[in-house]
N, C-alpha and C positions, 0 to 999 in steps of 0.2 A: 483614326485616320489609317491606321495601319490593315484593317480588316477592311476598307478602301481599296487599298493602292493592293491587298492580293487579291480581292473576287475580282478586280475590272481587269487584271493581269491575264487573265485569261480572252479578255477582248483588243480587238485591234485598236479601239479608242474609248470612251466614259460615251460616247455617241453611239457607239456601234452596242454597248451592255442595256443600256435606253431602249433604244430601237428591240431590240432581242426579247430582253426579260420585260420590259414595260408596257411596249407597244404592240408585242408578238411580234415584229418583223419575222421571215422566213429565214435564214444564215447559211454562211456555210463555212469552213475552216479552210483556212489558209495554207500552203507550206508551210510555215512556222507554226502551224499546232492553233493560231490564233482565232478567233469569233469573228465573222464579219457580217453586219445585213444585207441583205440585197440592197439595192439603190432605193431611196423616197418612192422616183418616180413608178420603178416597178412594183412597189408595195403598193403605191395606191391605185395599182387598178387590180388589185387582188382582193380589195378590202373597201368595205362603205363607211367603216369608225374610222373617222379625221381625227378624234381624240378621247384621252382618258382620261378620269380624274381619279386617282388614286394617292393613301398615302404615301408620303415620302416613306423611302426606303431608307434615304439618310438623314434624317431630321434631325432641326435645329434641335440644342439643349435652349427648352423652354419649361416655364412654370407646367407644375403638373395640372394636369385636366385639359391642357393649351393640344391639340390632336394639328399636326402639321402635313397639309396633302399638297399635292403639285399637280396643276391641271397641262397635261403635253397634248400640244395641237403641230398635226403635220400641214405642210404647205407653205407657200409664198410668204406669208404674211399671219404676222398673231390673231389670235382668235377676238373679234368684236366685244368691247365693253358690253353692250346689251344682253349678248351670246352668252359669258361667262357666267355674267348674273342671274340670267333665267337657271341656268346649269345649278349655282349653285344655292340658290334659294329653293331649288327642288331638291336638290341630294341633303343639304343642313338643314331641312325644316325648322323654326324654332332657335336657331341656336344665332348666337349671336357670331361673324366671321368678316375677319379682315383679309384684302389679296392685295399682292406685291408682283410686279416684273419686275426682276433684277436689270439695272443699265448694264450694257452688253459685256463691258469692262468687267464685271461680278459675277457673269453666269460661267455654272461650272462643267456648261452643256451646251454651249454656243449653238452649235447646228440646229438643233431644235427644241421652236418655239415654245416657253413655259413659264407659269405665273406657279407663286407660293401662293397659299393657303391658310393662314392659320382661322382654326375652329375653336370656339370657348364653350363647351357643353356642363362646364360646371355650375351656370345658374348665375355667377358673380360678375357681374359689370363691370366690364375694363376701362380706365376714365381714358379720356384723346389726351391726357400727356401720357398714361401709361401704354398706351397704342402708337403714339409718335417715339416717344424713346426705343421702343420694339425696334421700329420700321428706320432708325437714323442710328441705333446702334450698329459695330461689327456684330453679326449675325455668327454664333461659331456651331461648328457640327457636333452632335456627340457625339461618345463614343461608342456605342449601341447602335449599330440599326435596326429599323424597326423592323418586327420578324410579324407575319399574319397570324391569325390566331387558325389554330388548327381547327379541321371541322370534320 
């Protein structure tokens, strides 16, 4: 949590580090030194990607081979069940994946819209109680985020 609360310290909110590093907003700094994106609205007439799907940067501690991504969608309104699913039956080929939107109470990024991801590439079958226990547990962060693989 601690390697948390100092990268976003540098932004004006956990919205505005979203926007910036995730979504490429355009930014600019504050008098106080701080990160901030340009407004939704100006972003999106800059840009024709409404959304990304990428892994979490701060991911759950989950069993290993369990790969945790976060689909962010800008606008009005969350991205369409059907929408999500064609997205992610094309990006997981093969692999077996459950998705979650946190109630608004539990997101840790309120301003914009985002659904969890967890992906099972290990080959092993997860049974629907061990899939429900996931999804109705407290969910806790590691302590690790996730870093891309260099290339």
């Amino acid at each position: 949590m601690a390697y948390i609360q100092t990268y976003t310290k540098q932004f004006n909110s956990m919205a505005d580090c979203v926007k910036v590093d995730i979504l490429g907003f355009p930014f600019y700094k504050a008098d106080d030194g701080r990160i901030h994106a340009v407004p939704v609205e100006e972003h999106i007439q800059t840009t024709t990607k409404l959304w990304t799907l990428e892994r979490n940067h701060f991911p759950y501690a989950l069993e290993e081979g369990i790969e945790h991504w976060v689909i962010w969608t800008l606008g009005e309104c969350e991205m369409p069940e059907d929408e999500m699913i064609r997205i992610f039956n094309n990006e997981f080929k093969g692999a077996e994946y459950i998705h979650l939107t946190n109630p608004p109470s539990l997101k840790t990024v309120p301003e914009i819209h985002h659904s969890h991801v967890f992906v099972n590439r290990t080959g092993r079958s997860h049974s629907p109680t061990a899939v429900n226990a996931l999804l109705s547990s407290p969910l806790r962060q590691s302590a690790e985020p996730f870093e891309e693989d260099e290339e």
